[in-house]
C-alpha positions in Angstrom: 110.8 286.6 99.8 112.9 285.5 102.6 112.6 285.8 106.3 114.1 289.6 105.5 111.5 290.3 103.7 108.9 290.3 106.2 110.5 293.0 108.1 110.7 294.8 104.6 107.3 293.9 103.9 105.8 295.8 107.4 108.4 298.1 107.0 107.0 299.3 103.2 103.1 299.0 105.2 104.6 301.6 107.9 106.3 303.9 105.3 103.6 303.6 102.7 99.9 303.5 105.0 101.1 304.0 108.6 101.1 307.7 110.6 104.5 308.8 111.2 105.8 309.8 114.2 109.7 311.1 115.0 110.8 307.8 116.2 109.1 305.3 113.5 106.0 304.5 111.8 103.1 303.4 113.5 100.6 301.1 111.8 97.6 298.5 111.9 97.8 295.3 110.8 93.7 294.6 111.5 92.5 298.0 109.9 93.6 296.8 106.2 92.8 293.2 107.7 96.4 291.5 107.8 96.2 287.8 109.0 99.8 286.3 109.6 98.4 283.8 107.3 97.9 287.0 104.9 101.1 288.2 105.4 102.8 284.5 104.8 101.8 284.5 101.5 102.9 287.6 100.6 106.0 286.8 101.5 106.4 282.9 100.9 106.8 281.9 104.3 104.3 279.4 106.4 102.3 281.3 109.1 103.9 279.5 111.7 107.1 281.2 110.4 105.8 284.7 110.6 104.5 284.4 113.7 108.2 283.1 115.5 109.3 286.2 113.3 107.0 288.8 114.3 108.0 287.5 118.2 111.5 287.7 117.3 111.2 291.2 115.9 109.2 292.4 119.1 111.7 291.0 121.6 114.9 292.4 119.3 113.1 295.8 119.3 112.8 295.7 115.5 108.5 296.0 115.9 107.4 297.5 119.6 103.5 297.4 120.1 102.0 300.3 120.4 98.7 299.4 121.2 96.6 296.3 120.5 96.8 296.3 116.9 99.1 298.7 116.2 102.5 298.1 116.0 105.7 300.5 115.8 108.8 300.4 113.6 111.4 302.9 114.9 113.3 305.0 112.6 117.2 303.2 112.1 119.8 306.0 113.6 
């Protein structure tokens, strides 16, 4: 998996285990215990990597935390 699939990765998490709300999917990464160092090699990247990504995704509004742990993936238009 590629960069891409990172986003695909939490976006499957959302869909699949997260509560859904009319403007995305909201889900935990610490309830099923998801380290960036997890979520790396899930998806062949280095943590360092996912962590730049999961900033980049949070400042181009692709993620928006919803509370400490939770995080928010909105629903494309």
């Amino acid at each position: 998996m590629v960069s891409g699939g990172l986003l695909a990765l939490l976006t499957w998490i959302g869909e699949s285990f997260g509560q859904v709300y009319s403007h995305g999917w909201r889900f935990s990464l610490a309830e099923p215990y998801l380290t960036h160092k997890a979520l790396a090699e899930l998806c062949g990247l280095t943590r360092l990597t996912v962590t730049k990504l999961l900033s980049r995704y949070r400042l181009e509004g692709q993620l928006v935390p919803f509370s400490i742990n939770d995080l928010l993936i909105p629903r494309l238009p």
